[in-house]
C-alpha positions as CSV (number, residue, x, y, z in Angstrom):
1,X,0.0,0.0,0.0
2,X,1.4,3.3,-1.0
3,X,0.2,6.8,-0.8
4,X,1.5,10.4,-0.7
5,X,3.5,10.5,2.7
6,X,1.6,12.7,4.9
7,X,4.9,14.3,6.1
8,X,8.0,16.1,5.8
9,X,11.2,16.8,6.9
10,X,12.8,20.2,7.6
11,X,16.1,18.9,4.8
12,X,13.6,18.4,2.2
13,X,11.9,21.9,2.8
14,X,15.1,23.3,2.5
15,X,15.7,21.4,-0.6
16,X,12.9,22.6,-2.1
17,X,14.2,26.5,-1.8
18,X,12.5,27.4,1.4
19,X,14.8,28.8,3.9
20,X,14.6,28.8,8.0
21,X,12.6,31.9,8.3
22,X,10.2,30.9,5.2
23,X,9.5,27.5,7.3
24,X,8.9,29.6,10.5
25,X,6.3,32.1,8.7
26,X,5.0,28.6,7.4
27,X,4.1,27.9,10.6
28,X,2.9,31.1,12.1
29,X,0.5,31.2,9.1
30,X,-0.7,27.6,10.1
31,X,0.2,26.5,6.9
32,X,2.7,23.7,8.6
33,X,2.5,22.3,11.5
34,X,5.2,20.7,13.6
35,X,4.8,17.3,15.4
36,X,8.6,17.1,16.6
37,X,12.3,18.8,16.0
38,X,12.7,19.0,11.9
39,X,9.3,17.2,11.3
40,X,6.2,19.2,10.0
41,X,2.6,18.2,8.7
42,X,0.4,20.1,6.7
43,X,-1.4,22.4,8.7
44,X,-5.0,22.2,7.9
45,X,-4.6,18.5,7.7
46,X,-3.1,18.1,11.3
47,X,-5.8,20.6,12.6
48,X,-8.5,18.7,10.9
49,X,-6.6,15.2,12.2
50,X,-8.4,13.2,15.0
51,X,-6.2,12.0,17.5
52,X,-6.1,8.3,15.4
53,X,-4.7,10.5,12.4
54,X,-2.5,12.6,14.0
55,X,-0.9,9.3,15.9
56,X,-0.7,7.8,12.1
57,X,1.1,10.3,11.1
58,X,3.9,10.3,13.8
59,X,3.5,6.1,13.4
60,X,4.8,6.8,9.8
61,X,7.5,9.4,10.7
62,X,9.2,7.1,13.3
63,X,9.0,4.0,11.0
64,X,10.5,5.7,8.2
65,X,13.7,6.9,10.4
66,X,13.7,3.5,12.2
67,X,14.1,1.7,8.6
68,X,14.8,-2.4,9.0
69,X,15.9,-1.9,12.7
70,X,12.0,-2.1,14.1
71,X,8.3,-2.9,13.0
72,X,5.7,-0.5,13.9
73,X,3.1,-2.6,16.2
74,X,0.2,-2.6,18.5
75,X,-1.9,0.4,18.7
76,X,-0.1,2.3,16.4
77,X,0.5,-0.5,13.9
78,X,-3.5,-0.2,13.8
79,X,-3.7,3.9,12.7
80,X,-1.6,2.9,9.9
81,X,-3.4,0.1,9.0
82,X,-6.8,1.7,9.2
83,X,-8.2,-1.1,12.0
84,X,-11.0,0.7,14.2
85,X,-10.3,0.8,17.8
86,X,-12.5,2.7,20.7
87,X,-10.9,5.6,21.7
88,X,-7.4,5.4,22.7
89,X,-5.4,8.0,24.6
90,X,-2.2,8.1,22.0
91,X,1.1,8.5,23.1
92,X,4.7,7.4,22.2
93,X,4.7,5.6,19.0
94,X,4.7,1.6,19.2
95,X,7.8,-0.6,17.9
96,X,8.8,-4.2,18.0
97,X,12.2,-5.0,17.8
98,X,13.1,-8.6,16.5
99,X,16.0,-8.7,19.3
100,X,17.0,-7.3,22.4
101,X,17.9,-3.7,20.6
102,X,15.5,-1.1,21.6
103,X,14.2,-2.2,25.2
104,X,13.5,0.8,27.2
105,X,11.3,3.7,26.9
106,X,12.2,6.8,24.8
107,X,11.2,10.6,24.3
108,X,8.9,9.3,21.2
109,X,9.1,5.7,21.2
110,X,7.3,2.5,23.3
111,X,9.7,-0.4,22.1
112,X,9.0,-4.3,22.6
113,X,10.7,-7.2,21.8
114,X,9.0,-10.3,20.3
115,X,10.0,-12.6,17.5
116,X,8.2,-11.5,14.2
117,X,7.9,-14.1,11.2
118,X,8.1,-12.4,7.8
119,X,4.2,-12.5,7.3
120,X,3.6,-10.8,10.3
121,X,5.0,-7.8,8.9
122,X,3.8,-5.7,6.2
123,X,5.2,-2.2,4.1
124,X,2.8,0.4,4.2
125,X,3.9,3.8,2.5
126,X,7.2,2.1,2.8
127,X,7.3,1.9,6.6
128,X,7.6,-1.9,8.5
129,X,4.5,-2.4,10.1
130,X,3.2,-5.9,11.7
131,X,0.5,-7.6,9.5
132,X,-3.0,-7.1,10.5
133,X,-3.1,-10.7,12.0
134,X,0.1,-9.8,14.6
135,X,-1.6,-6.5,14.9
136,X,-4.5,-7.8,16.4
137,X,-2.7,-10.4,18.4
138,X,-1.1,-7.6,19.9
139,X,-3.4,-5.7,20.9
140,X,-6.1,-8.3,21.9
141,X,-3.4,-10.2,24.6
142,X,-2.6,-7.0,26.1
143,X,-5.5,-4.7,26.1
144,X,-9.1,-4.6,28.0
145,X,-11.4,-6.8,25.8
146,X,-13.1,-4.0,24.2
147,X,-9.9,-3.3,21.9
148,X,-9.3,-6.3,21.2
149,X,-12.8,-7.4,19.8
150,X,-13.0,-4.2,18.0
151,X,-9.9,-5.0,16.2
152,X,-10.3,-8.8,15.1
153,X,-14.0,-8.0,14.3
154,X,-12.6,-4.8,12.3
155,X,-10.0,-6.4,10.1
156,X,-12.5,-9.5,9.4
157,X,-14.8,-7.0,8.4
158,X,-12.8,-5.0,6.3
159,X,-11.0,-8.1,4.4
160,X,-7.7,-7.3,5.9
161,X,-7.1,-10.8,7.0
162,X,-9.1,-14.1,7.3
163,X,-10.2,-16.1,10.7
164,X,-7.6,-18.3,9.8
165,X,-4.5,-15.5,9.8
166,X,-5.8,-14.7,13.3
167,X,-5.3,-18.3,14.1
168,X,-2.4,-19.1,12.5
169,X,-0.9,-15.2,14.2
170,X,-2.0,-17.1,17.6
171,X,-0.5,-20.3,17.1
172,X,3.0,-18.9,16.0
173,X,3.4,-17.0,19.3
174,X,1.4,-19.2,21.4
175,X,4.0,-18.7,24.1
176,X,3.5,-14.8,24.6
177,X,2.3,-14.0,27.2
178,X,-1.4,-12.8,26.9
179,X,-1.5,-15.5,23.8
180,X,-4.4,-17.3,25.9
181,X,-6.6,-14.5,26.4
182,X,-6.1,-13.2,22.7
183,X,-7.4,-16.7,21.9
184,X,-10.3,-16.4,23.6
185,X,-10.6,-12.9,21.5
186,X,-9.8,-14.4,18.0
187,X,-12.5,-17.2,18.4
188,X,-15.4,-14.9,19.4
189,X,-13.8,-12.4,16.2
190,X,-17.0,-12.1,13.7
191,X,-16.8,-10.0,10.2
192,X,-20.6,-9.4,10.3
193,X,-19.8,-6.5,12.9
194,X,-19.5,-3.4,11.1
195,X,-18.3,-0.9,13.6
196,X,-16.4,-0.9,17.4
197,X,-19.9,-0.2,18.3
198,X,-21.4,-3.2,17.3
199,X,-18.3,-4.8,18.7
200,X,-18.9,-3.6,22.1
201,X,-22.4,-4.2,21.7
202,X,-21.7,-8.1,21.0
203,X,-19.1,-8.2,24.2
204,X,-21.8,-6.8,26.6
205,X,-23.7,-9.6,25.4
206,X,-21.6,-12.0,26.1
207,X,-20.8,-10.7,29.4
208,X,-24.1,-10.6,30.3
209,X,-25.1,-14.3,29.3
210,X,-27.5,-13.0,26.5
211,X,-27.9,-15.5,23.8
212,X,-25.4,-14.7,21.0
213,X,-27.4,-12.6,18.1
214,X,-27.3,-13.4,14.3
215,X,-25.5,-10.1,12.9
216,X,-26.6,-8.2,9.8
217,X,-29.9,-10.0,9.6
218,X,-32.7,-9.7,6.9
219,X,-36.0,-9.5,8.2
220,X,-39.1,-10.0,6.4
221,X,-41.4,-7.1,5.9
222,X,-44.9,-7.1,5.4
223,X,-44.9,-5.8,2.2
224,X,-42.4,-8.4,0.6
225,X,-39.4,-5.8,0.6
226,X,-36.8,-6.9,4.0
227,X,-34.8,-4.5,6.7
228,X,-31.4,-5.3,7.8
229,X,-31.0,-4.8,11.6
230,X,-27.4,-5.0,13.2
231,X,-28.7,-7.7,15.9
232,X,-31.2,-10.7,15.5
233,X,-31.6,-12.7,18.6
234,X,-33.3,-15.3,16.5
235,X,-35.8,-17.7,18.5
236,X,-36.8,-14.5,20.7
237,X,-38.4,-12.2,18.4
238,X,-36.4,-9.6,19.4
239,X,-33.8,-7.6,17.1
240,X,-31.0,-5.0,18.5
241,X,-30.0,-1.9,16.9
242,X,-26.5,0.0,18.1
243,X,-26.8,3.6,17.4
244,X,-23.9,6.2,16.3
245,X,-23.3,9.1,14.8
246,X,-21.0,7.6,12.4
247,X,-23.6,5.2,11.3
248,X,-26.5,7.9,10.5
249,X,-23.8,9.6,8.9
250,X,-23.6,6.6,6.6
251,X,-26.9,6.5,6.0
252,X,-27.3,10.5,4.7
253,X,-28.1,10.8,1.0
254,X,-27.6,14.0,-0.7
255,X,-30.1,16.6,0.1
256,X,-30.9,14.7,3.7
257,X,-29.7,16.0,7.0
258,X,-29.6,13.9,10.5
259,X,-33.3,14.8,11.1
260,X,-34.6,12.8,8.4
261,X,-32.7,10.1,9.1
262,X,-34.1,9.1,12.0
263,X,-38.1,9.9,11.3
264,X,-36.8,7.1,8.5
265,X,-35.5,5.0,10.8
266,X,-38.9,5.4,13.4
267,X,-40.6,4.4,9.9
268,X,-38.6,1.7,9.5
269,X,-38.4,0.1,12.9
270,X,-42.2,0.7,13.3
271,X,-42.2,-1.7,10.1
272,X,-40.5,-3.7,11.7
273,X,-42.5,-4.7,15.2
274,X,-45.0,-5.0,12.5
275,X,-43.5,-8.4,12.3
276,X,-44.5,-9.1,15.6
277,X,-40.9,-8.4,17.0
278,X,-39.9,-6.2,19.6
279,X,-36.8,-3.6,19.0
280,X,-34.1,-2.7,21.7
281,X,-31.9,0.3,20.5
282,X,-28.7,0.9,22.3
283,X,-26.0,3.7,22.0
284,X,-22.3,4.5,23.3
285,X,-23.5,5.1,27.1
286,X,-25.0,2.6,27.6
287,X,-22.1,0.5,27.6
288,X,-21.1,1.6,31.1
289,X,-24.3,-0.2,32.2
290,X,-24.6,-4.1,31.5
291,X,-27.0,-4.5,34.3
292,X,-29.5,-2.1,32.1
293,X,-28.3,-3.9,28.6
294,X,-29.4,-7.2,30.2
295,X,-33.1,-6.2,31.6
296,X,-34.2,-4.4,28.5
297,X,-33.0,-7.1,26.5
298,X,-34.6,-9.8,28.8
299,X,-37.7,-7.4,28.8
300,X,-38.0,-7.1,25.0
301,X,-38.2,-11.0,25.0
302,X,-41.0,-11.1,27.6
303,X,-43.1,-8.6,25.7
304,X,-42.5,-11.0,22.4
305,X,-43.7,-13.6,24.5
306,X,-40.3,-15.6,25.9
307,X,-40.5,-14.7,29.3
308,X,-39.0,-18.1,30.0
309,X,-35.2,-18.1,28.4
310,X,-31.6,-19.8,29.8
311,X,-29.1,-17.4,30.4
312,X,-25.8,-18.7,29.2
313,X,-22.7,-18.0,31.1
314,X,-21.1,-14.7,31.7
315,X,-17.8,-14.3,29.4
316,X,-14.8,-11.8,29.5
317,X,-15.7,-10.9,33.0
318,X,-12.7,-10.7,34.2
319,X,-9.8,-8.5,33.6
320,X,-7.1,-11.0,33.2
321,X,-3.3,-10.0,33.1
322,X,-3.2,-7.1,31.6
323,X,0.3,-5.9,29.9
324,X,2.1,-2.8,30.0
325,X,1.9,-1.3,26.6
């Protein structure tokens, strides 16, 4: 993968006929921007940048000077990638070493050590990155559940990488620490989710014993025509819905704005219990409450006439080792 390199250096400014003081008025003007000694950024781009970006950026800066000596990895290996985590709190920029090179923490730099086979690696924009397989491996044995699940659902979803990579990512470092709980991670991994929200959504599930939901399901409309929802709990007439602002802003067609999304939405989940199911919507704070996911979901089958149901077994309860990353 290759694309214009979303930085540059103060040499090749200087290179290009700009001198010192033209960089500096650069940067007053807010046409450049930056990110550390002799590095800058476009300006509007790095003010427009979320946090993800702006890490991306600095992810490729750092793997360009580090060369063949280190791979990017874990959380940052994932900005370049493009895998969808929850919000993460970036800092120093993440790099395995292949050796004992590197260990210990620098002004921009969170080093590791791990053995890397040449598949887990992959060149984007010319920088050493691990593959999307070790990338999610990664993250899911040293992270709370949440990223991990967002990121093996993500690149499933996105075609980065098959169940099978995941596995086979696994198996080659199944003596890592962490390598048992990212197992647990990689076999609950489903492409049918199609955001971290519906990620989260499936883990609260689990963790509250709910049965496990058919994702992107067509149900059957009255009229012939069918509705995708997000979450069918099949056998309990009940469907689940996770709603974001990212996902209404999918669903805006030119000429719509927000409101008319969601009178079509009303229209179409009204359409919906038509089919003599009941709909449970849930969004971002809700997340914090499992207790409330649970009852409304355990509700919603009552009123569709399943008051009686077994709750399976709580998973991902508990924290497990986390690592230091």
């Amino acid at each position: 993968m290759t694309s214009p390199r979303p930085w540059t250096s103060r040499s090749s400014l200087l290179a290009g006929d700009l001198t010192d003081r033209d960089i500096r008025q650069a940067q007053r003007r807010g046409e450049l921007h930056r990110f550390r000694p002799g590095r800058y950024a476009d300006g509007d781009r790095w003010d427009r940048a979320d946090g993800a970006a702006r890490h991306r950026i600095r992810a490729l800066e750092i793997g360009d000077w580090l060369g063949e000596r280190a791979v990017i990895s874990h959380t940052s290996a994932a900005t370049v990638l493009g895998i969808s985590l929850p919000r993460v709190e970036f800092g120093r920029v993440h790099a395995t070493w292949p050796s004992a090179a590197g260990r210990g923490r620098t002004t921009n730099i969170n080093p590791h050590r791990s053995r890397l086979r040449d598949v887990d690696i992959a060149v984007v924009d010319g920088v050493l990155t691990t593959s999307p397989a070790r990338t999610v491996f990664d993250i899911a044995r040293s992270l709370p559940w949440e990223y991990g699940i967002a990121a093996a659902d993500s690149v499933l979803h996105l075609g980065m990488c098959t169940s099978d990579d995941l596995f086979d990512a696994l198996e080659a470092a199944a003596r890592t620490p962490g390598a048992g709980r990212a197992a647990r991670i990689i076999e609950f991994a489903d492409a049918g989710s199609e955001s971290v929200g519906e990620s989260i959504c499936r883990l609260r599930f689990a963790q509250v014993g709910l049965p496990a939901p058919r994702l992107q399901a067509a149900i059957g409309l009255a009229d012939g025509t069918h509705a995708r929802v997000d979450f069918d709990f099949d056998g309990y007439a009940t469907v689940g819905e996770f709603d974001g602002q990212v996902k209404y802003g999918r669903l805006l067609k030119p000429g719509q704005d927000p409101g008319d999304v969601v009178f079509a939405e009303k229209v179409r989940e009204d359409r919906i219990r038509d089919t003599d199911r009941q709909c449970v919507r849930f969004i971002w704070r809700d997340f914090g409450h499992r207790a409330s996911i649970l009852s409304r979901t355990a509700s919603a089958f009552a009123r569709a006439g399943h008051k009686e149901w077994t709750r399976e077994p709580p998973r991902f309860m508990e924290p497990g080792r986390l690592l230091r990353v």
